[in-house]
BADRENRO-60406 format. One record per residue (C-alpha): x, y, z; residue in three letters. Coordinates in steps of 0.5 Angstrom, whole numbers, padded with zeros to 4 digits, always signed. Layout:
XYZALA;...
// end
This chain:
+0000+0000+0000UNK;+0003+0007-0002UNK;+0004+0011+0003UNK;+0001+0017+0004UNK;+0007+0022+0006UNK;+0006+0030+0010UNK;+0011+0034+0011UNK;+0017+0032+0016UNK;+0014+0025+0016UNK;+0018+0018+0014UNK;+0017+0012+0011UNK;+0022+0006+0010UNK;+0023+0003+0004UNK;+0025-0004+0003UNK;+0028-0004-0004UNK;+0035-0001-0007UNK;+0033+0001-0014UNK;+0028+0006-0015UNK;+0024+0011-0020UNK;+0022+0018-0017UNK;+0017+0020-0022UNK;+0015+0028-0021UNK;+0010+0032-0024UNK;+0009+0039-0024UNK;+0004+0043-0027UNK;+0010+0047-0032UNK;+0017+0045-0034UNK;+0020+0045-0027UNK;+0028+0043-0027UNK;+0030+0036-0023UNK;+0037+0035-0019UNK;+0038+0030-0014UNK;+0044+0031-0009UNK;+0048+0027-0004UNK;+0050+0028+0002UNK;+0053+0026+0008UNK;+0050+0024+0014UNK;+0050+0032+0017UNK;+0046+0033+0010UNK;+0053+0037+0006UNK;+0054+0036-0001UNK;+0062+0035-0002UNK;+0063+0038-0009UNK;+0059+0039-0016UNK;+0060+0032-0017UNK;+0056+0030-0011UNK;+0050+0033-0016UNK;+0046+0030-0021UNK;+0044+0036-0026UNK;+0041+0037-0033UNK;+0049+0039-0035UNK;+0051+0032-0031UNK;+0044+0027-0031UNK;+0049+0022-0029UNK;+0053+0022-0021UNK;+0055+0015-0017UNK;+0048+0011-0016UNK;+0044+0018-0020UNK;+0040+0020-0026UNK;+0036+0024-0027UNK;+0033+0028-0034UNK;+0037+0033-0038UNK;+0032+0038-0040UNK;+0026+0041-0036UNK;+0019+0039-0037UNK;+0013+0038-0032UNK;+0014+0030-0032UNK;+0021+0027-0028UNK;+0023+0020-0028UNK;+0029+0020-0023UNK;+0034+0014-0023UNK;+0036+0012-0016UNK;+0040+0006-0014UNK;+0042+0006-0007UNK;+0047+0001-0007UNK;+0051+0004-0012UNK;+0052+0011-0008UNK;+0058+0012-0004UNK;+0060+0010+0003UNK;+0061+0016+0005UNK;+0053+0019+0002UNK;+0048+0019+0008UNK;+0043+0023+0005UNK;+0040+0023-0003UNK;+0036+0030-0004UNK;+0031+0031-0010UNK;+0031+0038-0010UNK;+0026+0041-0015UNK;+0027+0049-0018UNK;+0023+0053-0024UNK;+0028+0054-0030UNK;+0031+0061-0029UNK;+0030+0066-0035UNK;+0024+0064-0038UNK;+0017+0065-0039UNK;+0014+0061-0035UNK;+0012+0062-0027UNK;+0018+0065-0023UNK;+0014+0062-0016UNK;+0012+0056-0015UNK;+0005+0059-0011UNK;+0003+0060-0018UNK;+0003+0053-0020UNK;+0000+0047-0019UNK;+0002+0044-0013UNK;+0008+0039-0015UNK;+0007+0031-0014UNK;+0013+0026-0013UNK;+0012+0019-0012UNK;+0018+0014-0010UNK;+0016+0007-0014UNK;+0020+0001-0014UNK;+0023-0002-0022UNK;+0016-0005-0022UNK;+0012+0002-0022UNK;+0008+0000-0015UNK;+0008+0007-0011UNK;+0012+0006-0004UNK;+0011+0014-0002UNK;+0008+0020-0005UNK;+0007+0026-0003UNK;+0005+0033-0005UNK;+0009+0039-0004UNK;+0003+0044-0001UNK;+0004+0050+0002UNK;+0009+0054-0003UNK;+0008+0061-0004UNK;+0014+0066-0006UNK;+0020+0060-0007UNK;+0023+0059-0013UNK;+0026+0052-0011UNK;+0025+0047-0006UNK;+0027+0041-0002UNK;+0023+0035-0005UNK;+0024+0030+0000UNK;+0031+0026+0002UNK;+0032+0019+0002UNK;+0037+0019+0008UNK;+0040+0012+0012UNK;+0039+0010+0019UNK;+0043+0003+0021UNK;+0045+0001+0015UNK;+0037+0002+0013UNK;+0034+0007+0008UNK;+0028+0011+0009UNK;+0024+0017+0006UNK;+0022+0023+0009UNK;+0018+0029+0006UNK;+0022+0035+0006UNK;+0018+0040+0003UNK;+0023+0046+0005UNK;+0022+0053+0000UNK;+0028+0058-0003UNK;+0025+0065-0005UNK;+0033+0065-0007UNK;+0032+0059-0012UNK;+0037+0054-0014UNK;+0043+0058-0012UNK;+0041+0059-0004UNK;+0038+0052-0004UNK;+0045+0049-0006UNK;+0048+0054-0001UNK;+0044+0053+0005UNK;+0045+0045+0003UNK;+0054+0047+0004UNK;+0056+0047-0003UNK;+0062+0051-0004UNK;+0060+0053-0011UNK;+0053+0054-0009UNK;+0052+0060-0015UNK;+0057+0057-0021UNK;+0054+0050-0020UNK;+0046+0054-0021UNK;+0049+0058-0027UNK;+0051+0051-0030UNK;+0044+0048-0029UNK;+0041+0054-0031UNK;+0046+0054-0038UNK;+0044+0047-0039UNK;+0037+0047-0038UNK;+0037+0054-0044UNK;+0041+0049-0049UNK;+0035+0044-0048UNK;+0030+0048-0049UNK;+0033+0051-0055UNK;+0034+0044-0059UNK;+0028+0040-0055UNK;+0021+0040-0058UNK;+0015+0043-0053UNK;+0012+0039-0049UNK;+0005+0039-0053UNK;-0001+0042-0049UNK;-0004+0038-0043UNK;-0009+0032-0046UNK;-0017+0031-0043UNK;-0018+0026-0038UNK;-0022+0022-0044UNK;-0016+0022-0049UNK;-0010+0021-0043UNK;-0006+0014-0041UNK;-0002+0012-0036UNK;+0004+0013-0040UNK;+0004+0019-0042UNK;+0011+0020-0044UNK;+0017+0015-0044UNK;+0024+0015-0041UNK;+0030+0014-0046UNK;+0035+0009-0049UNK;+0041+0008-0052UNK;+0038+0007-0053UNK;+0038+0002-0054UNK;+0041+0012-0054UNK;+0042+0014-0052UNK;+0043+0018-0046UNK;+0037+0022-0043UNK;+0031+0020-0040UNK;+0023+0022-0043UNK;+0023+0024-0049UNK;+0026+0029-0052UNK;+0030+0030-0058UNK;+0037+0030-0057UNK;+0033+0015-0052UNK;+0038+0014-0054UNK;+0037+0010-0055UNK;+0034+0006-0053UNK;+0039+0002-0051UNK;+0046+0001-0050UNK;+0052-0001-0054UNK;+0053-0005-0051UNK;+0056-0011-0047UNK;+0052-0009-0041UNK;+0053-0002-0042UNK;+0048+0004-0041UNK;+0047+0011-0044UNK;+0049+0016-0042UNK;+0053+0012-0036UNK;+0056+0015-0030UNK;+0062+0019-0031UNK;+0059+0020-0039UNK;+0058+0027-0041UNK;+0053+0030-0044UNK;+0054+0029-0052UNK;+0055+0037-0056UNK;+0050+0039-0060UNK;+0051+0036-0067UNK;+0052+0042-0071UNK;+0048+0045-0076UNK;+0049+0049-0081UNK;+0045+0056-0082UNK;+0039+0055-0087UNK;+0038+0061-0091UNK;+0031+0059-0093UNK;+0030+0059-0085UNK;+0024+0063-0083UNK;+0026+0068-0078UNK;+0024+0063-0072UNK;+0026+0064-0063UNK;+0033+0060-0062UNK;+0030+0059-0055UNK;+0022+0058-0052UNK;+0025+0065-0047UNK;+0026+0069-0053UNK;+0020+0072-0053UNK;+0013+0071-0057UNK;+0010+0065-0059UNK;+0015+0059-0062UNK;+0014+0058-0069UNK;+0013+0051-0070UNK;+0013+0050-0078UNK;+0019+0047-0082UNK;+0023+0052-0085UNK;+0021+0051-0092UNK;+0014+0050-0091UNK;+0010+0056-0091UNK;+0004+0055-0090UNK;+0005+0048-0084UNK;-0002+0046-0082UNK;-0004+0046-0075UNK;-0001+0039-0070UNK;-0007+0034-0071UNK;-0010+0032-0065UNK;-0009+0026-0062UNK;-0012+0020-0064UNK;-0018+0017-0059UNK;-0019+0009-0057UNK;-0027+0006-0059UNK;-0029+0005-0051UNK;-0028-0003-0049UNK;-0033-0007-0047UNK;-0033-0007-0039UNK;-0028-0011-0035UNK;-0023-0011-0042UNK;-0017-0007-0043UNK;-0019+0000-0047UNK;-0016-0002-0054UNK;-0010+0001-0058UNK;-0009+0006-0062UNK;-0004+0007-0066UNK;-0001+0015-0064UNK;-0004+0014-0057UNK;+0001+0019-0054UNK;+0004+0026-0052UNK;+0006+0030-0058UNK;+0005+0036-0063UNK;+0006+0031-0069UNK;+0003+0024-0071UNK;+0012+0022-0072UNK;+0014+0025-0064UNK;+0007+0020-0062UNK;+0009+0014-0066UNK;+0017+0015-0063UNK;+0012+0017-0055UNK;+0009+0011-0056UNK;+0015+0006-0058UNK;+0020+0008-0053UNK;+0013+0007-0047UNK;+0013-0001-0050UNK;+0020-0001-0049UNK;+0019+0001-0042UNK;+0013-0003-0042UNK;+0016-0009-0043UNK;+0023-0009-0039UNK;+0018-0007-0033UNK;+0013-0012-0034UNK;+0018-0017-0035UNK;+0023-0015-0029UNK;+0016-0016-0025UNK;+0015-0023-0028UNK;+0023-0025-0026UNK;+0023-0022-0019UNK;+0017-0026-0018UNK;+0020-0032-0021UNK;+0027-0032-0016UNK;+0022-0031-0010UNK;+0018-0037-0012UNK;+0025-0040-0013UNK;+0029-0037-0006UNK;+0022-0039-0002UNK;+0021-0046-0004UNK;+0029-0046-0003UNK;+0029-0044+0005UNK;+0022-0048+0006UNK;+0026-0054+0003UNK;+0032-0053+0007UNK;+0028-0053+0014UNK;+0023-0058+0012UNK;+0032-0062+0012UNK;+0034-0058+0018UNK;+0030-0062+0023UNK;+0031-0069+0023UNK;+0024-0072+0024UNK;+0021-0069+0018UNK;+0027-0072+0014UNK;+0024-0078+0012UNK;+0017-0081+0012UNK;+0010-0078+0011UNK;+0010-0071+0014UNK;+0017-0069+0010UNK;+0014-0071+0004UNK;+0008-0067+0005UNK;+0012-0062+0007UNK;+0016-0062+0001UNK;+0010-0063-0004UNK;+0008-0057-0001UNK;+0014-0053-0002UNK;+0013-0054-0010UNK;+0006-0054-0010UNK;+0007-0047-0007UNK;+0013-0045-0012UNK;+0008-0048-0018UNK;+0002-0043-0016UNK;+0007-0036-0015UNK;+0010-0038-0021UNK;+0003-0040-0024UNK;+0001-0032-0022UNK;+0006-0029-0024UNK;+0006-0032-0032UNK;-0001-0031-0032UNK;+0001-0023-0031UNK;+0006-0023-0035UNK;+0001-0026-0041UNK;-0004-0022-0039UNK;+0000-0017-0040UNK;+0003-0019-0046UNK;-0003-0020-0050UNK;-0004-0012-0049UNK;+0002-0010-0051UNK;+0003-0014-0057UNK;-0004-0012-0060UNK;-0002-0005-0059UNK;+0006-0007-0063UNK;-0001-0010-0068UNK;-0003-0002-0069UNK;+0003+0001-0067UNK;+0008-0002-0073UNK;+0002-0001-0079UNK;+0002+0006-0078UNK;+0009+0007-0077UNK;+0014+0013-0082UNK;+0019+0011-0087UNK;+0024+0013-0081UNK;+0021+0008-0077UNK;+0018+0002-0081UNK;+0021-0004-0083UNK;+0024-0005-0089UNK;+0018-0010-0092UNK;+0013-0004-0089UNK;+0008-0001-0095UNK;+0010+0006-0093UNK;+0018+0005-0097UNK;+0013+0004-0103UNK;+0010+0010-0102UNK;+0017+0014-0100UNK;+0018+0020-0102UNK;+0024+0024-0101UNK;+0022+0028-0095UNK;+0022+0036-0094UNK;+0026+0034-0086UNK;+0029+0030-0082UNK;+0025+0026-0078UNK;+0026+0025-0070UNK;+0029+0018-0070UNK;+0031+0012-0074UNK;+0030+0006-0074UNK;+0036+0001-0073UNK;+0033-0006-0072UNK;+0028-0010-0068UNK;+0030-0011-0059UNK;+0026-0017-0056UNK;+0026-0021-0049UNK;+0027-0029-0049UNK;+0020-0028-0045UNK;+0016-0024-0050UNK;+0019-0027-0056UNK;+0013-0025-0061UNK;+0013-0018-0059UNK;+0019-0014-0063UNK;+0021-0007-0061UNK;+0023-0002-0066UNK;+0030+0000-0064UNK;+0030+0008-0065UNK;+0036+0013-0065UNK;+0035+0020-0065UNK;+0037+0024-0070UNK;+0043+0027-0072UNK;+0048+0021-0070UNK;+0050+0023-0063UNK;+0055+0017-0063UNK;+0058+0013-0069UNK;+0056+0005-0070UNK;+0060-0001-0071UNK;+0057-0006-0074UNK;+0061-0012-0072UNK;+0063-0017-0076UNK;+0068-0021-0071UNK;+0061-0024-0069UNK;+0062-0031-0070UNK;+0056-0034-0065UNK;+0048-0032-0066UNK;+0044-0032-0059UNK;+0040-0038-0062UNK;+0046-0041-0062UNK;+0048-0042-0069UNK;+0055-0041-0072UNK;+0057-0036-0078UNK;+0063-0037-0080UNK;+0068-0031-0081UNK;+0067-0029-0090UNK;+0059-0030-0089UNK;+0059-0025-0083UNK;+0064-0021-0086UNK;+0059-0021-0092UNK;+0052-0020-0087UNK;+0055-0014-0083UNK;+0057-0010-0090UNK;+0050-0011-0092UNK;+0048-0008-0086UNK;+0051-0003-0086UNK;+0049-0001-0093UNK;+0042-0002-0091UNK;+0042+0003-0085UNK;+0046+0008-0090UNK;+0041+0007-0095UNK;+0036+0009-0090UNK;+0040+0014-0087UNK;+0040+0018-0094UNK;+0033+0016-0095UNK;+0030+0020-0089UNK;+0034+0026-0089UNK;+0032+0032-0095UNK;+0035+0033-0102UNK;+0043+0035-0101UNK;+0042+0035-0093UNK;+0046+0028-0093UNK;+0053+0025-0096UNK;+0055+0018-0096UNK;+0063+0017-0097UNK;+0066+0009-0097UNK;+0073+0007-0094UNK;+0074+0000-0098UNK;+0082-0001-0098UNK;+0082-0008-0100UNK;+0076-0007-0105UNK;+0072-0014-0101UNK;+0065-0011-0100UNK;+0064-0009-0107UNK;+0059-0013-0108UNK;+0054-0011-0101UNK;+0056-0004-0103UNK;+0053-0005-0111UNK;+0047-0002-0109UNK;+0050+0005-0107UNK;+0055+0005-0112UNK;+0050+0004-0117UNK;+0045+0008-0116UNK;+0050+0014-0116UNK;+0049+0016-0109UNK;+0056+0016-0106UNK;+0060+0022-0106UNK;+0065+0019-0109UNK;+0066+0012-0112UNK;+0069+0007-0105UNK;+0076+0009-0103UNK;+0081+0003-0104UNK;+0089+0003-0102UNK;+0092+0006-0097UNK;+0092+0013-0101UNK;+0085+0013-0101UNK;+0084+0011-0095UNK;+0089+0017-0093UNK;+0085+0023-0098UNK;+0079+0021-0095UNK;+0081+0022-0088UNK;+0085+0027-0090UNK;+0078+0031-0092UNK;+0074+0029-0087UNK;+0078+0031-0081UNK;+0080+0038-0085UNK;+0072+0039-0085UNK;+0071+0038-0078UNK;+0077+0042-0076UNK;+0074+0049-0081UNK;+0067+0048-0077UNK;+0069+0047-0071UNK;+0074+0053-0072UNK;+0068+0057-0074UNK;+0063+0054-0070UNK;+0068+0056-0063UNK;+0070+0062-0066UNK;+0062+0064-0067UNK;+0064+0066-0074UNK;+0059+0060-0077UNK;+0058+0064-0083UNK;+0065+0065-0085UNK;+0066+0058-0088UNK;+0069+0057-0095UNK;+0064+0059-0102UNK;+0061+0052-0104UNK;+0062+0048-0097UNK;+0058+0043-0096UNK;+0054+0044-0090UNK;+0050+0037-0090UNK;+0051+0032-0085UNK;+0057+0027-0087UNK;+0058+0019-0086UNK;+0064+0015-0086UNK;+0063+0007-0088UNK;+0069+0004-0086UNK;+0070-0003-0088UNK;+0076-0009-0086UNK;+0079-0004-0081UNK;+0085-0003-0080UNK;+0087-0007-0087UNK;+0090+0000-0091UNK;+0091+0004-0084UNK;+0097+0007-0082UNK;+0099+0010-0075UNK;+0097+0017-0078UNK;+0090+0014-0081UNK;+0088+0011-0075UNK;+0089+0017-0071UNK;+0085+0021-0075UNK;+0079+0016-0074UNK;+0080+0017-0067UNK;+0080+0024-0068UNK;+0073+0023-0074UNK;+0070+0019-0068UNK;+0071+0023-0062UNK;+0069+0030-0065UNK;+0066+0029-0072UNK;+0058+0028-0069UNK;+0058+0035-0066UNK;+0061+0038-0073UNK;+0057+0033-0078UNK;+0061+0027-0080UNK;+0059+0021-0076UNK;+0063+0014-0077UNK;+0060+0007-0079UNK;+0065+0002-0078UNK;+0064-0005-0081UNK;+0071-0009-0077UNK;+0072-0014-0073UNK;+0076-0012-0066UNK;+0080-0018-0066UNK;+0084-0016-0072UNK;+0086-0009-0071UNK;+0089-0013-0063UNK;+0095-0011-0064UNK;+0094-0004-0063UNK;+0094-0006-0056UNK;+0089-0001-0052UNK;+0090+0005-0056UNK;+0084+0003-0060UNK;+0079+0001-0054UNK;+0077+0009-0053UNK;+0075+0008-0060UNK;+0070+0002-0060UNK;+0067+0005-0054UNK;+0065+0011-0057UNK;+0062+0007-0062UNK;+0054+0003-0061UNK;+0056-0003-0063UNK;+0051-0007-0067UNK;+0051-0014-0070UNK;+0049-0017-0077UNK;+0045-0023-0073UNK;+0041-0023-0068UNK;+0045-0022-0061UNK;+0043-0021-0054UNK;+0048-0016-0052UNK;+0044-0009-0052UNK;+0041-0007-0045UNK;+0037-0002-0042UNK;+0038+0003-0037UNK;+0032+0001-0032UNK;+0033-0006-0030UNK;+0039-0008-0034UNK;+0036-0014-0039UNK;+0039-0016-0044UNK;+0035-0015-0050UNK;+0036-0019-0057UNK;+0037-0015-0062UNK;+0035-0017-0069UNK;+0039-0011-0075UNK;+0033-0008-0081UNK;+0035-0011-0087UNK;+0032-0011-0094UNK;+0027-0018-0094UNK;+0030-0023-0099UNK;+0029-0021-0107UNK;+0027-0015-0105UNK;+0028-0009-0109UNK;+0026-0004-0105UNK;+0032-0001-0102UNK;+0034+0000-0110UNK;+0027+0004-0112UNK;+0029+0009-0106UNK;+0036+0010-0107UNK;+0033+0012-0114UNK;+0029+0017-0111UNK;+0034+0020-0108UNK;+0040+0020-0113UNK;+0034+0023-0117UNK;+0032+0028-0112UNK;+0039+0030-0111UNK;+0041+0031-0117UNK;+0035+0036-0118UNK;+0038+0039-0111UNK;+0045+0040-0114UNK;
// end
C-alpha cells in the first residue's frame, strides 16, 4: 500500500533500486544530490543535474519538463553519502512562472523498478519559493527511509545549494541553468495537457541508448534505447552530456525564436513550409467493453505531431515490456528462494526428513512455487497480450524512418522536405516475449557512430556463421542503414563516403554505387584511405573553428553543409598510425560537427594496436549483422536480443529508394 507522506514524516523502503516520478503543472528543472550523514554536499560531483544527468547510483533528466523519472539505486552510491535529496527548481530565464505558489502543487512519488508506489507526497504550502527540497532518502543503520521535506527557497537553486553546504553553490546553479536553456532551445515543446477521455497512463517515456542514448523522456536530443553494448548503459556514469550536432544555417529559414525565452509564441512549422498545418489531435481508442483492456491506438501519446506520438509510443513499449518482464522475473526467484528455504527447514529438522510428513512438507513447498510462478505467468501473458495488440496497430502505422523494410509505407516513399526525429536500426525482444518486436529507434542527427560487428561468430539462438559469411552479413547491413539514412533526410542534406581499401564489400555496396549516391566511388588502398581522412578530419576541424569562434557563416564558398557519413570497412587493413589517429579524432569529435562513422570491423583484427583502439570501440554503438543478446536497457538491465532492419530477400525496395534520392539529389544540386 502507498504511503501517503506529510511534510516531516517517514517511510521506510525495502527496496534499493528505484524510480522518482515527479510531475508538475509546468516545466520544472530536477536535481538529485548527495550528502553526507550531516546532510552537506561535498562538491558538484556529488550533484546529478541536466548538464551532469548521471552521478554514483543517480540519473535524472536532462532537460525540464512537467513530468520527471529519476533513476536512484541505493546500492551504487558512495560509502561516504547518507542522504540523497531531490530537489525541484523553476528554470531561470523563461517565460514560465517564477514561483511555485503560481502553480500546480507538485507531486512526487517513490516507485520500485515494477511502478507500484511506495511513497508519495504532494508539495503544498508554497508560495514565493522558487526551489524546493522535495524529499530525501537518508540512512539510518544500515537501513534506508524516505521523508517528506517540502523546504522552499525564495533565492531559487543558488540559495538551496547554498543552504545544503555547497561551496560553489552559485556557479553550479548558473551551470544548470545553461543546460536547461541549451535543451529547451534544441528540444520539441511538450504539447499542451490531454482531456481526461484521451489520457493514458504512459504519457511519455524515459530513453535508451537507447538501445541511445542518453536522456530520460522524450526528448529530441532515447537514445536509444539502448546501449552498446555488452551491459553498458546510455549515457552512463562519469558520460558527458554529447555536443549538439552542428547544423548548418538555413537561408531559407524563416526567422524562428532560437529558444522558448526569447519572447513570442514558437513558430513550430518546418523551415521550407510555408503555410504548415496545425499539430493533429491525438487519436482516441473506441470504448472497451466492460471488464476488458480499452483498445490500442496507433499514436496514442504526447505529442505535437503523428511522427513524435508514434516515437512516445514505441519507447512507452519498450518501458512496458523491460517493467512488466522485470516483475515476472522477480516474482519468479521469490517463488524459486521461497521454496528453497522452505525445503531446507523441512531438511534441518531430523524428524520431518523422512517419512509421511517430510513428504508432504516437500509437496507442498513445490505446490506453493507451481502456484507464484502460475501467477505471475499469467500476469506476464496477460500483460502481453496487450502489448502485443498494441505493436499489431503501432507497426502498420509507422513513417518510412521507423518501418521495416518489408513495410508498405517504403513503396509510397517520398524524398522527405525534413529530418524525421529518430531511425529505426532493428527490432529488440526479450526471451520471455519472443513474439513482440520492438523498433530500436535512435535520435536524429547521430550522436555517436556505429560499429557493425563482424567478428561475431555465435547468433543468441545459438548458430554458427562462419567469419567471410559475416563479413558478407555486416556490409550488407551497414549499407541497409545508410540506405535509410540517406532516405530519410532531405535532398542534399546527407552525404555517403565508402572506405574499402581492399575492395571486398564490393558487392554488398552495388546498390550505392549504382544507384549513384555516394559522393564518390569507395576509396581502395592506402592513398584512398588517407584522401579520404584527410577531407573528412579538415571539414571538422573548419567548422569546429568556425562554430567555437561564433563565425559560422564565414565557411568557405561552396562548402558542403550536409551531415557526412563515413562507411569504413575491414578496418584496420590499409590503415597506418597516422589513418588510425585520424579516425579517432573522426570519431570522437566528427557527430557534434557533422560527420559520423560507420565502422564494419572485427576488434580482434585490429588486437595488435593494444589498448589504443579501445576508447575508439567504446564510443561506438556496436550493432550485429545476426540476431544477438548484448543490448541492455538502463532501467532493470535486461539483455535484449537485437535483430539488424534488413532489406527481406529479393527484395527490390532498397534500390527503388536509392533511385529516388539519387533523382532528388541531382535536381538538388
Amino acid at each position: 500500500m502507498t504511503a501517503e507522506l506529510v511534510r516531516g514524516q517517514n517511510h521506510p523502503l525495502s527496496q534499493a533500486r528505484l524510480e522518482i516520478r515527479i510531475s508538475a503543472g509546468t516545466p520544472i528543472v530536477a536535481v538529485a544530490a548527495l550528502g553526507d550523514e550531516n546532510g552537506r554536499i561535498h562538491g558538484v560531483e556529488w550533484v546529478a543535474h541536466p548538464g551532469a544527468p548521471t552521478q554514483p547510483g543517480l540519473e535524472v533528466s536532462r532537460q525540464a519538463a512537467a513530468d520527471h523519472r529519476l533513476a536512484v539505486d541505493l546500492d551504487a552510491v558512495p560509502e561516504a553519502v547518507h542522504r540523497v535529496s531531490v530537489l525541484l527548481a523553476l528554470p531561470v530565464g523563461g517565460t514560465g512562472p517564477v514561483r511555485f505558489g503560481a502553480v500546480a502543487a507538485p507531486f512526487v512519488a517513490v516507485t520500485g523498478l515494477d511502478g507500484d508506489e511506495v511513497a508519495s507526497y504532494t508539495i503544498t504550502g508554497l508560495e514565493a519559493e522558487s526551489a524546493v527540497v522535495a524529499l530525501e532518502l537518508y540512512r539510518r543503520q544500515d537501513a534506508w527511509k524516505v521523508r517528506a521535506v517540502g523546504q522552499g527557497y525564495a533565492g531559487g537553486l543558488a540559495e538551496l545549494l547554498t543552504d545544503q553546504g555547497l561551496p560553489q553553490a552559485h556557479q553550479l546553479a548558473g551551470t544548470v541553468n545553461d543546460a536547461v536553456a541549451q535543451g529547451l532551445a534544441r528540444s520539441v515543446q511538450a504539447p499542451p495537457p490531454r482531456t481526461t477521455d484521451g489520457d493514458r497512463s504512459r504519457q511519455t517515456a524515459a530513453p535508451a541508448l537507447g538501445p541511445d542514448q542518453g536522456g530520460t523522456a522524450p526528448q529530441p536530443g532515447p537514445v536509444p534505447p539502448v546501449s552498446p553494448y555488452g551491459g553498458q548503459t546510455p549515457g552512463g556514469p562519469g558520460q558527458p552530456a554529447p555536443q549538439q550536432p552542428y547544423a548548418a544555417p538555413d537561408p531559407s529559414a524563416v526567422t524562428q525564436p532560437s529558444a522558448p525565452n526569447a519572447g513570442g509564441p514558437i513558430d513550430y512549422s518546418h523551415p521550407r513550409r510555408q503555410n504548415a498545418a496545425p499539430p493533429p489531435p491525438p487519436p482516441t481508442a473506441p470504448p472497451a467493453a466492460p471488464g476488458q483492456p480499452a483498445q490500442p491506438v496507433a499514436g496514442d501519446a504526447t505529442g505535437w505531431s503523428m511522427e513524435e506520438r508514434l516515437y512516445n509510443q514505441v519507447w512507452g513499449m519498450f518501458e512496458d515490456l523491460a517493467r512488466t518482464t522485470a516483475a515476472y522475473r522477480s516474482a519468479v526467484d521469490f517463488a524459486e528462494s521461497r521454496m528453497d528455504k522452505e525445503l531446507e527447514q523441512v531438511l534441518s529438522d531430523p524428524r520431518s526428513r523422512i517419512g509421511g510428513q517430510g513428504d508432504a512438507a516437500r509437496e507442498a513447498a513445490r505446490a506453493r512455487h507451481t502456484q507464484l510462478v502460475t501467477q505471475a505467468r499469467e500476469a506476464l501473458d496477460r500483460d502481453l497480450t496487450q502489448l502485443a495488440a498494441e505493436a499489431d496497430v503501432v507497426e502498420p502505422a509507422l513513417p518510412p524512418a521507423y518501418a521495416r523494410w518489408d513495410n508498405p509505407a517504403w513503396h509510397a516513399y517520398r524524398v522527405p522536405m525534413e529530418i524525421p526525429m529518430a531511425l529505426r536500426l532493428g527490432d529488440l525482444h526479450l526471451p520471455e516475449a519472443d513474439r513482440i518486436r520492438i523498433p530500436m529507434l535512435v535520435r536524429l542527427p547521430l550522436e555517436r557512430g556505429l560499429w557493425i560487428d563482424s567478428g561475431a561468430a555465435g547468433a543468441s539462438d545459438g548458430s554458427f556463421t562462419d567469419s567471410h559469411t559475416m563479413s558478407r552479413l555486416a556490409m550488407e547491413t551497414a549499407v541497409a542503414h545508410a540506405a535509410r539514412l540517406l532516405a530519410v533526410y532531405p535532398a542534399g542534406e546527407f552525404t555517403v563516403h565508402v572506405i574499402d581499401p581492399a575492395g571486398s564489400g564490393a558487392q554488398a555496396l552495388a546498390p550505392l554505387v549504382q544507384t549513384g549516391v555516394l559522393a564518390a566511388p569507395p576509396a581502395i588502398g592506402a592513398a584512398g584511405v588517407a584522401d579520404v581522412l584527410g577531407r573528412l578530419t579538415q571539414r571538422v576541424d573548419l567548422v569546429q573553428m568556425a562554430i567555437r569562434g561564433g563565425a559560422a557563416d564565414s565557411l568557405p564558398p561552396g562548402f558542403d553543409t550536409s551531415q557526412q557519413l563515413l562507411i569504413v570497412n575491414d578496418f584496420p587493413h590499409g590503415f597506418d598510425d597516422r589513418a588510425v589517429n585520424q579516425l579517432r579524432y573522426l570519431a570522437d569529435e566528427g557527430p557534434a560537427f557533422g560527420v559520423h562513422l560507420m565502422m564494419v570491423a572485427d576488434r580482434e583484427e585490429s588486437s595488435g594496436y593494444g589498448p589504443l583502439l579501445d576508447p575508439l570501440w567504446r564510443s561506438l554503438l556496436r550493432l550485429t549483422p545476426v540476431a544477438d543478446d548484448h543490448l541492455a536497457d538502463p532501467w532493470v538491465g535486461h539483455a535484449w536480443t537485437y535483430e539488424p532492419s534488413l532489406v527481406p530477400p529479393g527484395s527490390q525496395v532498397l534500390q527503388q529508394v536509392l533511385a529516388q534520392v539519387a533523382a532528388a539529389r541531382t535536381k538538388f544540386m
